[in-house]
Backbone as CSV, one residue per row, in Angstrom:
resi,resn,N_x,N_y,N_z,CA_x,CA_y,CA_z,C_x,C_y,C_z
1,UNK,0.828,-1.166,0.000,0.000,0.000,0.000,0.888,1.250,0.000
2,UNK,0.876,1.885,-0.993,1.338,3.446,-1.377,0.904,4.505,-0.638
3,UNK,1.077,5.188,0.344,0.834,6.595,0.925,0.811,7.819,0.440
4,UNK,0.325,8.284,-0.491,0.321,9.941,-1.550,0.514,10.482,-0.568
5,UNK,1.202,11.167,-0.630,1.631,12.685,-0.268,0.158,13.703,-0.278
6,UNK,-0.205,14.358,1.077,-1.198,15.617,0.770,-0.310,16.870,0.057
7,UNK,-1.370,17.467,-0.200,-1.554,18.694,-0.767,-0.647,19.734,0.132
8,UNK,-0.700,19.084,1.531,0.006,20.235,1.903,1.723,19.981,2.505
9,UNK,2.235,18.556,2.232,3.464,18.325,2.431,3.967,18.870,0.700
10,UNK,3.261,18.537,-0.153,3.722,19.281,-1.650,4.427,20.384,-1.334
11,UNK,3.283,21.616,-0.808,3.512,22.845,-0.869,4.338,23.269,-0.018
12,UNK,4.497,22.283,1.085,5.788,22.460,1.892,6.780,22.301,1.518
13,UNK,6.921,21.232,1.133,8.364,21.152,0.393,8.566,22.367,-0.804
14,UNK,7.741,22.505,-2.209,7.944,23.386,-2.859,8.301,24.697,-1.748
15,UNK,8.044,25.140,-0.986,7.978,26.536,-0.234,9.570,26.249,0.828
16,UNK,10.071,24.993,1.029,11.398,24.653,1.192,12.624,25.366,0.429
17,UNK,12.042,24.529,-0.861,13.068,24.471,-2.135,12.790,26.015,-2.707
18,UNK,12.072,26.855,-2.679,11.853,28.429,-2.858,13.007,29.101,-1.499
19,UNK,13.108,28.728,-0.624,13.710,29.433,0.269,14.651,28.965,-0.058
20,UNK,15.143,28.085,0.125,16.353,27.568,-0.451,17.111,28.304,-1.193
21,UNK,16.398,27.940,-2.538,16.791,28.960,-3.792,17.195,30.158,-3.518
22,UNK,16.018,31.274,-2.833,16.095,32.822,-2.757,17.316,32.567,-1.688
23,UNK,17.474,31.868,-1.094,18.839,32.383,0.003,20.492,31.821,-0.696
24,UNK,20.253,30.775,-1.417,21.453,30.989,-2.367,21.304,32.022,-3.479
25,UNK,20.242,32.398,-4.446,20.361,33.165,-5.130,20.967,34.424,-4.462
26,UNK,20.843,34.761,-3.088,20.661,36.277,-2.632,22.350,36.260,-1.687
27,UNK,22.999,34.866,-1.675,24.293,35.005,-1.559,25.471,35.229,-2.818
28,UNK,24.911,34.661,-4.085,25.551,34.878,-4.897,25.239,36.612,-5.058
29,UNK,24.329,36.840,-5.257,23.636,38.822,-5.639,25.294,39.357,-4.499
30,UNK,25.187,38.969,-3.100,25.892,39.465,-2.075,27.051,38.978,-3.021
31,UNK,27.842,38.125,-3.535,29.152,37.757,-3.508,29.457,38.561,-4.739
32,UNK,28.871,38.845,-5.988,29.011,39.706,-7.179,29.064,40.747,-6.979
33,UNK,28.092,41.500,-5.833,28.220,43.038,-5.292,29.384,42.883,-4.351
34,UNK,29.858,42.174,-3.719,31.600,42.359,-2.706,32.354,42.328,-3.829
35,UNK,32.406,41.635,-4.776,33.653,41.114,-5.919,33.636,42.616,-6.618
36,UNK,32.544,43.126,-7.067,32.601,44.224,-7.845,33.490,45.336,-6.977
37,UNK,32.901,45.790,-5.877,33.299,46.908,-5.517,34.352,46.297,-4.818
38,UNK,35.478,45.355,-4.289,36.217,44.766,-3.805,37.598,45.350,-4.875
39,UNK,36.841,44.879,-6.534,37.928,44.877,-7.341,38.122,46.637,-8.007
40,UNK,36.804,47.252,-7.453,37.150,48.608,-8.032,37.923,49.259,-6.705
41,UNK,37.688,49.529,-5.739,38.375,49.618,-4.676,39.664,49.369,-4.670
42,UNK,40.435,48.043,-5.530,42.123,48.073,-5.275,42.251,48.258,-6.476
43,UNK,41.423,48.356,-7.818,42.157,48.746,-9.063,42.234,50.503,-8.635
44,UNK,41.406,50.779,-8.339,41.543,52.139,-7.394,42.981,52.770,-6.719
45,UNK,42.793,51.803,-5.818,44.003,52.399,-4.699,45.549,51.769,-5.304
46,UNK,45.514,50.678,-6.647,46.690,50.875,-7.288,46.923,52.278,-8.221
47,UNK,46.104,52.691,-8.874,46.252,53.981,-9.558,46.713,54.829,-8.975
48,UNK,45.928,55.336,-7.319,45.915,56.108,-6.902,47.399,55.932,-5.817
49,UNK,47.874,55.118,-5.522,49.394,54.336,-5.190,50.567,54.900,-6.099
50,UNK,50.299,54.773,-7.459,51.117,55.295,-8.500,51.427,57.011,-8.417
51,UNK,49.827,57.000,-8.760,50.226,58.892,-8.504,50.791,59.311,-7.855
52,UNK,50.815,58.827,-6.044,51.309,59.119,-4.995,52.538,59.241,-5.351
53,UNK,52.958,57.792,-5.514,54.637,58.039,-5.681,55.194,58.553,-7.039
54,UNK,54.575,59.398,-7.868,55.003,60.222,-8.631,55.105,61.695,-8.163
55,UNK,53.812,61.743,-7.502,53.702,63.067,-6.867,55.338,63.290,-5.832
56,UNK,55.164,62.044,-4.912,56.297,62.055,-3.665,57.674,62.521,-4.416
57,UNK,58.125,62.067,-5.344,59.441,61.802,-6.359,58.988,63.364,-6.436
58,UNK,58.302,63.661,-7.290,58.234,64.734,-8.122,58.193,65.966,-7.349
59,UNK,57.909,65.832,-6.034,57.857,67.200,-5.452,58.919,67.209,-3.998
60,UNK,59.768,66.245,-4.423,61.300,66.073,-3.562,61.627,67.184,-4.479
61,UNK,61.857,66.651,-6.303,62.658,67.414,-6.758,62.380,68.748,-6.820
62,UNK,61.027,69.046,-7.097,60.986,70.409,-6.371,60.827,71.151,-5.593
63,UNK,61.235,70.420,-4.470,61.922,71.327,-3.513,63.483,71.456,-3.247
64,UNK,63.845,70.377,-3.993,65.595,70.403,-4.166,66.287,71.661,-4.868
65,UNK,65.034,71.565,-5.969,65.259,72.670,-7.200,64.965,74.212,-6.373
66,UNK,63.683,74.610,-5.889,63.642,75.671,-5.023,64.867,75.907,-4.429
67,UNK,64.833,74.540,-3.564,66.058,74.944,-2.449,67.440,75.484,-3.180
68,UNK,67.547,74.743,-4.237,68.847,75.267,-4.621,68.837,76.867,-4.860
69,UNK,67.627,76.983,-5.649,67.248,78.351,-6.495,67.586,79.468,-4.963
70,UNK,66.715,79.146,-4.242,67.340,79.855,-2.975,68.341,80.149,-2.327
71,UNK,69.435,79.304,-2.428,70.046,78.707,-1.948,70.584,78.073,-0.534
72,UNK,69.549,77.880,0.024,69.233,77.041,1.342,68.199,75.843,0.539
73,UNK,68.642,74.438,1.206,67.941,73.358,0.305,66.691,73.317,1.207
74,UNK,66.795,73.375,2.259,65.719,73.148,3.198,64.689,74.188,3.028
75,UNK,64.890,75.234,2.138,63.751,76.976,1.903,62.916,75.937,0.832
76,UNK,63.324,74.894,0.001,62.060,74.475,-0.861,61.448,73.536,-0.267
77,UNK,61.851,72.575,0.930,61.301,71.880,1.709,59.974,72.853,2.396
78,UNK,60.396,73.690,2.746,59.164,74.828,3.705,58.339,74.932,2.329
79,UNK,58.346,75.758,1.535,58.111,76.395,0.657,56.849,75.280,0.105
80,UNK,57.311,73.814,-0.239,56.516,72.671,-0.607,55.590,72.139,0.573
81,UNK,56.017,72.261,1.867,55.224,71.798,3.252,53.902,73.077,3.130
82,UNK,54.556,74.214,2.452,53.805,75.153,2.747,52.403,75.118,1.986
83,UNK,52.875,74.958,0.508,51.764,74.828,-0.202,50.552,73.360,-0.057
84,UNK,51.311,72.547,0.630,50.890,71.486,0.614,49.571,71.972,2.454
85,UNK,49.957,72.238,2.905,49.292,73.133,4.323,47.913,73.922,3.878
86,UNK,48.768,74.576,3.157,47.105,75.319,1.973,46.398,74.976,1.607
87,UNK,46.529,73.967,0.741,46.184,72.933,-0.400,44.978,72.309,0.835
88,UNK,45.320,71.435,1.568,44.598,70.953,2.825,43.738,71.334,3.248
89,UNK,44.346,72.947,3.430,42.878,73.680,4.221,41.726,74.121,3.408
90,UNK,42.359,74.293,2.547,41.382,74.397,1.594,40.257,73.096,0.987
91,UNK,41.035,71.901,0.896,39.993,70.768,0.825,39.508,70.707,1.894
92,UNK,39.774,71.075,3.059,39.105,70.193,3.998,37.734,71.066,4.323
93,UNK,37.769,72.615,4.174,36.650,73.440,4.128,35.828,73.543,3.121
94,UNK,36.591,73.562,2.183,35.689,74.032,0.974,35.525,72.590,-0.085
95,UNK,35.772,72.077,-0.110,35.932,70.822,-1.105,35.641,69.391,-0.528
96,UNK,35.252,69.163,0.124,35.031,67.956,1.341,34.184,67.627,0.940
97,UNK,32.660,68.281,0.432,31.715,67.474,0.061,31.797,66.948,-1.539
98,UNK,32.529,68.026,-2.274,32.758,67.881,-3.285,33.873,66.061,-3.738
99,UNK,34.564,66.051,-2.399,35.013,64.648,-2.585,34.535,63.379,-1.983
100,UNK,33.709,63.692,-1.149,33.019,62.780,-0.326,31.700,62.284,-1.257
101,UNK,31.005,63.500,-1.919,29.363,62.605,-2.546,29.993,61.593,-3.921
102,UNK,31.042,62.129,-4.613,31.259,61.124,-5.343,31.473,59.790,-5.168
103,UNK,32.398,59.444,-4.217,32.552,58.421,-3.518,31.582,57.821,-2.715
104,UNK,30.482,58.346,-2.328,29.705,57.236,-1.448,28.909,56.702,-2.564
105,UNK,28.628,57.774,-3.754,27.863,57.557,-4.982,28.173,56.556,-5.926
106,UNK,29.600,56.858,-5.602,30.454,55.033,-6.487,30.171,53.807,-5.947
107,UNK,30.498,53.656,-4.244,30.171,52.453,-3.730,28.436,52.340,-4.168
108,UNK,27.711,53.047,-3.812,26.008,52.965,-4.263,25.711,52.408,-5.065
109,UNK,26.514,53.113,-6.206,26.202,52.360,-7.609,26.812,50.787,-7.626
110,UNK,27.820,50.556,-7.296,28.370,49.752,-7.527,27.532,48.548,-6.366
111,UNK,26.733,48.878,-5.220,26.331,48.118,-4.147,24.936,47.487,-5.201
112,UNK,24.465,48.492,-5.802,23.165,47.885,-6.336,22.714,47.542,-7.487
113,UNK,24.126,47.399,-8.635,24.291,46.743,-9.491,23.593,45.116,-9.622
């Protein structure tokens, strides 16, 4: 004698295998949105790594070059601390939002891809 299954162990199980599904589907969604912004994030901070140390190189020599032009080497050291002091205060008052909405706007986009 065969026992059928009701109507409502069916729908249980189907309503199993649905959860199931939506909670692996919704780890992969999670693992494509970390991978994305994971890989823009260090293709990022290699670019932005590079510049640095072009900038660093590049503004030794000019302050070597100042300094010489002066002739105290350490007057283009000030001279470069100096502008770089400015430069700062000025982002940090006036330009802060201007660098901040882009960036939360990148991860955003990139979160709900």
């Amino acid at each position: 004698m065969e026992i059928k299954p009701n109507i409502f162990e069916i729908l249980f199980d189907k309503a199993e295998t649905f959860g199931k599904t939506t909670y692996e589907i919704s780890k992969l969604k999670a693992l494509d949105t970390t991978t994305v912004v994971a890989t823009s994030v260090v293709s990022r901070i290699s670019v932005i790594l590079m510049i640095s140390m072009f900038l660093l190189v590049f503004n030794i020599g000019v302050a070597l070059f100042l300094g010489e032009f002066l002739g105290k080497i350490y007057y283009g050291f000030f001279i470069v601390a100096g502008f770089y002091l400015i430069a700062g205060i000025i982002l940090h008052f006036f330009l802060h939002k201007w660098i901040e909405k882009p960036l939360s706007n990148l991860i955003i986009t990139q979160a709900l891809k």
